[in-house]
C-alpha positions in Angstrom: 4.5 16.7 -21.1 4.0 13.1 -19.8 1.5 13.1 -17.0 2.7 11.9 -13.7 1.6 8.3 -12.6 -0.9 8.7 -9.6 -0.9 5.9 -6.9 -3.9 5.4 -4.9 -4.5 4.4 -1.7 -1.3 1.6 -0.7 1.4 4.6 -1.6 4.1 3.5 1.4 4.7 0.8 -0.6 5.2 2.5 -3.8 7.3 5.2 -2.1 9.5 2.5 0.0 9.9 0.6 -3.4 10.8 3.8 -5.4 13.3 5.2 -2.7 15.0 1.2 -2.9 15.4 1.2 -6.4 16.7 5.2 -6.9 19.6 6.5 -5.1 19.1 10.1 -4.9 22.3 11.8 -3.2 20.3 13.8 -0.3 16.2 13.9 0.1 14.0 16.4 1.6 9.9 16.7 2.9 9.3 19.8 2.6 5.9 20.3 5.3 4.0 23.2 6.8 3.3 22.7 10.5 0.4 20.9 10.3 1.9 18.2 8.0 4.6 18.1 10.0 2.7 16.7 13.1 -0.2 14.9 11.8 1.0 13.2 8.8 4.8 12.7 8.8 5.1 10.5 11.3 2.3 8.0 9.7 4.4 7.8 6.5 7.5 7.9 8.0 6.2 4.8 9.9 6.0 2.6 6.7 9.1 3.5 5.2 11.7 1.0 5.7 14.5 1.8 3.0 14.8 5.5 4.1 18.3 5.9 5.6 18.6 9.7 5.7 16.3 13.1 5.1 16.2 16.4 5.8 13.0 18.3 6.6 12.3 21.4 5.4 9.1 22.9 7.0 7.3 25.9 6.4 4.2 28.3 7.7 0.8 27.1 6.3 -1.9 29.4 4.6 -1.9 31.3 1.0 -0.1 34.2 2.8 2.9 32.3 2.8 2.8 31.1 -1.0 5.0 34.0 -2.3 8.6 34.0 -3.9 10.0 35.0 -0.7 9.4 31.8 0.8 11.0 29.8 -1.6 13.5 32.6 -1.6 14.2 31.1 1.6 13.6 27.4 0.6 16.1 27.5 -1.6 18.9 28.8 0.5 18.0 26.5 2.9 18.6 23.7 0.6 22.0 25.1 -0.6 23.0 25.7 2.9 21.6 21.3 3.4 24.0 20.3 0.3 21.3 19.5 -2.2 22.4 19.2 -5.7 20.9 18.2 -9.2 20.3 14.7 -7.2 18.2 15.7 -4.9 14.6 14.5 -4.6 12.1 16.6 -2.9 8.9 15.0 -1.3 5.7 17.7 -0.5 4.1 16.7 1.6 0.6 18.1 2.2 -2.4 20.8 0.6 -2.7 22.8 -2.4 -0.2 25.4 -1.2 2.7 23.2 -0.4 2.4 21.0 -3.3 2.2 24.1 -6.0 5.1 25.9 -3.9 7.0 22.8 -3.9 7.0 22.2 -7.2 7.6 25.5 -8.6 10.8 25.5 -5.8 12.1 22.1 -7.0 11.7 22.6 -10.8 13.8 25.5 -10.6 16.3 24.9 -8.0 19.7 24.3 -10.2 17.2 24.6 -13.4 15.2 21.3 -11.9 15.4 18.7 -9.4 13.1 15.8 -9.5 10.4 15.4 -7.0 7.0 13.6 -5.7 3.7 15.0 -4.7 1.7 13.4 -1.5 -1.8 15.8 -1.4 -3.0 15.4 2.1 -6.2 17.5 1.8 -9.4 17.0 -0.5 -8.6 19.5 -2.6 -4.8 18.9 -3.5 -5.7 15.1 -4.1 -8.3 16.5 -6.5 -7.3 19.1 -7.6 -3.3 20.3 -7.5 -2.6 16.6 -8.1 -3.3 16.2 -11.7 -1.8 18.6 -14.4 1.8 19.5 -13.7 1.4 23.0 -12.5 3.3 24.7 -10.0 3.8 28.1 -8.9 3.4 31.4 -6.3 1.4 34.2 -6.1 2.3 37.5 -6.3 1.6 40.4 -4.3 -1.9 38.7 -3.4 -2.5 37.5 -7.6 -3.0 34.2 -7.4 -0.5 31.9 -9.5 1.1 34.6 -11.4 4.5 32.8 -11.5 5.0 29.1 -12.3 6.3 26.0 -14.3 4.4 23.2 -16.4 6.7 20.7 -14.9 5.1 17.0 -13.8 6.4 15.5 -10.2 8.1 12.0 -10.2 4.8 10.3 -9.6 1.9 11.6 -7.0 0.4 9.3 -4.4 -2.9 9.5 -2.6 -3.9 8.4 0.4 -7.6 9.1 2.0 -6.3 8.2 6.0 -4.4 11.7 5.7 -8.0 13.2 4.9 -9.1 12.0 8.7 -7.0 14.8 10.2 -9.2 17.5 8.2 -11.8 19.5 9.8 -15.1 19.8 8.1 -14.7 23.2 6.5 -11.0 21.7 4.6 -13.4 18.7 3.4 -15.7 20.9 2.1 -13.6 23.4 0.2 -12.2 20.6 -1.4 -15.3 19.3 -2.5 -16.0 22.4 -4.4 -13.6 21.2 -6.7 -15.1 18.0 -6.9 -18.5 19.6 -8.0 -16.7 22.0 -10.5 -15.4 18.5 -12.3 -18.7 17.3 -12.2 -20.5 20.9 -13.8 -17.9 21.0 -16.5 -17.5 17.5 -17.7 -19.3 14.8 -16.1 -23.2 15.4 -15.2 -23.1 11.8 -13.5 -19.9 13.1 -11.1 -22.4 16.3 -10.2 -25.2 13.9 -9.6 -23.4 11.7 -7.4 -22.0 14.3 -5.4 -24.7 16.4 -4.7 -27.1 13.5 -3.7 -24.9 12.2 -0.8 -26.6 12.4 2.5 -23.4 13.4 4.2 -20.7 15.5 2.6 -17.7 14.2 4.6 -14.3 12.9 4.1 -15.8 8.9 4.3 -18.6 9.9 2.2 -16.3 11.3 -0.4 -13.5 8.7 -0.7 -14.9 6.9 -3.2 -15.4 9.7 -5.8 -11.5 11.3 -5.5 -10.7 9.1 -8.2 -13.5 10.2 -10.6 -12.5 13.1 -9.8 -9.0 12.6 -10.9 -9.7 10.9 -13.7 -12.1 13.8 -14.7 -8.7 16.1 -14.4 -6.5 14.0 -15.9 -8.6 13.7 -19.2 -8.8 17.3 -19.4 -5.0 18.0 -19.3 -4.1 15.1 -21.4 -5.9 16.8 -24.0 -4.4 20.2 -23.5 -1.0 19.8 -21.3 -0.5 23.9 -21.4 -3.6 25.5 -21.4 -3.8 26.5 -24.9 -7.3 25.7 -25.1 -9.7 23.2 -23.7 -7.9 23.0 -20.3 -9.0 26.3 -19.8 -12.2 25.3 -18.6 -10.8 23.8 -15.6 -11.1 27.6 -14.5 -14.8 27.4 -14.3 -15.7 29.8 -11.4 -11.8 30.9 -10.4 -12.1 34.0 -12.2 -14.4 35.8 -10.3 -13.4 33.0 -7.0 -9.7 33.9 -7.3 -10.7 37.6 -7.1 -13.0 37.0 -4.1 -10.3 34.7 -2.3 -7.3 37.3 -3.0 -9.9 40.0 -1.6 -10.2 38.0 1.5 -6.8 37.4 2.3 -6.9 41.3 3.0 -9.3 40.7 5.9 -9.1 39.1 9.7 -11.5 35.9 8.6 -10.0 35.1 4.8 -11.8 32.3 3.3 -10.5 28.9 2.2 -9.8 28.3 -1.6 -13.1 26.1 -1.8 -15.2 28.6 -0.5 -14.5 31.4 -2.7 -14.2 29.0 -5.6 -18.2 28.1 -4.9 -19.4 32.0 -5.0 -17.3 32.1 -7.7 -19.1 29.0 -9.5 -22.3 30.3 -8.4 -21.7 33.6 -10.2 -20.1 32.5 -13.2 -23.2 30.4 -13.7 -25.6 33.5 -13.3 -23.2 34.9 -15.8 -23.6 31.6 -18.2 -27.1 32.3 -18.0 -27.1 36.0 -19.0 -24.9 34.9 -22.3 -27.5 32.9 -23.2 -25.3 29.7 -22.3 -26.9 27.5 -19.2 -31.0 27.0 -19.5 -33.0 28.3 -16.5 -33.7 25.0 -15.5 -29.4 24.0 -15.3 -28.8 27.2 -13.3 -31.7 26.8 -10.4 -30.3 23.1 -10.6 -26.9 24.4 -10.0 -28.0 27.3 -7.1 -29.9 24.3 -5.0 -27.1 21.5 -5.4 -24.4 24.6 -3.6 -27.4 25.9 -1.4 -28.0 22.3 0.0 -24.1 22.0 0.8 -22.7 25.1 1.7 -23.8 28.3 3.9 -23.7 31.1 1.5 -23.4 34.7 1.9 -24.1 37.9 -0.5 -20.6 39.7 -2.1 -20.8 43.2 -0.8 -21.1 45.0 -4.0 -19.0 48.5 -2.6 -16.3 45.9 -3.4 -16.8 45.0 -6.7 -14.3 47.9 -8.5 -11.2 46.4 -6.0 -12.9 42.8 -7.5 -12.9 43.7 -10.4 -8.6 45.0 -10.2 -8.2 41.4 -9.3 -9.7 39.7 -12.5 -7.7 42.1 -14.6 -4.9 40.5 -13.6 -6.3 36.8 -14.3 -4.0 34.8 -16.3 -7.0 33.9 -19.2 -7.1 37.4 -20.1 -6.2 38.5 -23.5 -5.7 42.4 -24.2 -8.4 44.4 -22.1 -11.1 41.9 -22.4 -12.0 39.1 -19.0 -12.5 35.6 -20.7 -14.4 33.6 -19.1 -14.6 29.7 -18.8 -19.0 29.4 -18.7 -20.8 26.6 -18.6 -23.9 25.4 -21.0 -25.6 22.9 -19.2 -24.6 20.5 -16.1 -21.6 18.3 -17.3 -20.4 20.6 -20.4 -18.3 24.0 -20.4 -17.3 26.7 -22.7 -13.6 28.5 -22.8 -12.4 31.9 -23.8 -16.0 33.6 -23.2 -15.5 37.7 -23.1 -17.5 39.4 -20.9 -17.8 43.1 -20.3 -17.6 44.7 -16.4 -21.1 45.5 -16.7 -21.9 42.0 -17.5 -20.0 40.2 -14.2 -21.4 43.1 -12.5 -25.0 42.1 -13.2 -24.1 38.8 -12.4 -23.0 39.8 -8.8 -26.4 41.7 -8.4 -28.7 38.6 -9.4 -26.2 36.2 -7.1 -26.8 38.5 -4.2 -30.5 38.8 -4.9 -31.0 34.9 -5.5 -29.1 34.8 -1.8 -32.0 37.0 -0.6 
């Protein structure tokens, strides 16, 4: 599976140039509504070989990333006339981009499309590696292509109509790229004065390029790609357990508890020196307000990591690191092993 080319920074250009030189019969954005408004209209501005689109929009939020909405996607785009020559562009976060994906690369059995992340954590993260997909009755990603967009283009000026708390839950994947691969990414990241979308521009393409290695070497997660999943085992369980309450947490946010815990876990398997984990615990203390898991949860947590893709048979595999800028894949661990792991997270939170 060829990896997508990934434009950076001048992408109205690239997309004008692109649209010139392939006819597609019929083209569709497919937005949420806050795409829609704020970021749109600025590419929309600097097209100039666009002569006609439809726009598909839906609601925002990992609620609505189930098969039911692109149940409904793709009636609308039979009911719009799109055919095998269609091109799909999606246009903004995680969500959208996954969704679109998996709705476009099975629409008649695959139509071609482009990927335009407009938060930090899409351009970091759901940019690079071809995946695609839904969840399912609150399991996150449980259905989904391998299928690689057209190209994907970045641009940081979408990242100026974020609010602080989307910055920093993309960030978190940022500092998972650094912890698993690239000490010298974790460094950088963590010593910044201010953790903001100016302050982070210039590291989205380390970041990328820190992805992009990784799923060169391993296109379908058969191996070494798996560690990629550093801290979304036990952060997909705590994100999916949130989306049950009023105040559900971002992606990012459960992704850094999850980090955090993972790490205590490392450290109990005899992985990640003492010295690595306190280093890791102060780099996500000095970012992030953090709070203790409420351990009269942990049986309902722990249905959720049963499900994780990683697992094999009964046992939870684990992607842990061994120091800052290295990780381990396909680590088993027992319930009573995460579960310790929670306790000495929650008492380290104090």
């Amino acid at each position: 599976m060829k990896a997508a080319t990934i434009h950076f920074e001048v992408i109205s250009s690239v997309l004008d140039q692109y649209l010139k030189n392939n006819r597609y019969s019929t083209l569709f954005f497919l937005v949420d509504e806050m795409t829609h408004f704020h970021c749109l209209p600025l590419l929309l501005a600097d097209l100039d070989h666009l002569d006609a689109y439809e726009i598909l929009e839906i609601e925002s939020g990992e609620e609505h990333k189930t098969i039911e909405t692109v149940k409904n996607l793709w009636l609308a785009l039979t009911e719009l006339g799109a055919d095998r020559d269609t091109l799909v562009i999606n246009l903004g976060g995680g969500v959208l981009t996954d969704m679109g994906g998996f709705m476009a690369s099975t629409f008649k059995r695959g139509v071609k499309f482009i990927n335009i992340p407009t938060t930090l954590l899409s351009m970091v993260d759901a940019s690079a590696g071809g995946k695609n997909g839904v969840d399912l009755e609150g399991m996150k990603n449980m259905v989904g292509t391998f299928t690689q967009p057209e190209m994907v283009l970045i641009d940081p000026k979408f990242l100026k109509t974020l609010d602080p708390r989307q910055v920093k839950s993309g960030l978190a994947e940022m500092l998972k790229h650094g912890l698993i691969y690239d000490r010298d990414h974790w460094d950088n990241l963590v010593q910044l004065l201010q953790h903001d979308a100016e302050s982070l521009a210039p590291f989205i393409m380390d970041s990328i390029f820190i992805k992009q290695a990784v799923v060169d070497l391993d296109p379908y997660e058969k191996g070494k790609r798996k560690i990629l999943n550093f801290g979304h085992t036990i952060g997909h369980a705590i994100e999916s357990e949130s989306l049950e309450t009023d105040f559900p947490l971002l992606h990012g946010e459960a992704i850094v508890i999850g980090m955090l815990i993972e790490a205590f876990l490392s450290h109990q398997k005899n992985l990640l020196p003492t010295e690595d984990l306190v280093e890791v615990c102060e780099g996500f203390e000095s970012i992030y307000a953090l709070s203790a898991i409420d351990l009269k949860l942990f049986p309902n947590l722990m249905g959720w990591m049963k499900h994780d893709k990683k697992n094999t048979g009964s046992a939870i595999n684990f992607s842990l690191i061994d120091q800052i800028g290295q990780c381990q894949f396909n680590i088993a661990c027992t319930e009573n092993e995460i579960k310790e792991a929670f306790e000495n997270y929650n008492e380290w939170i104090g």
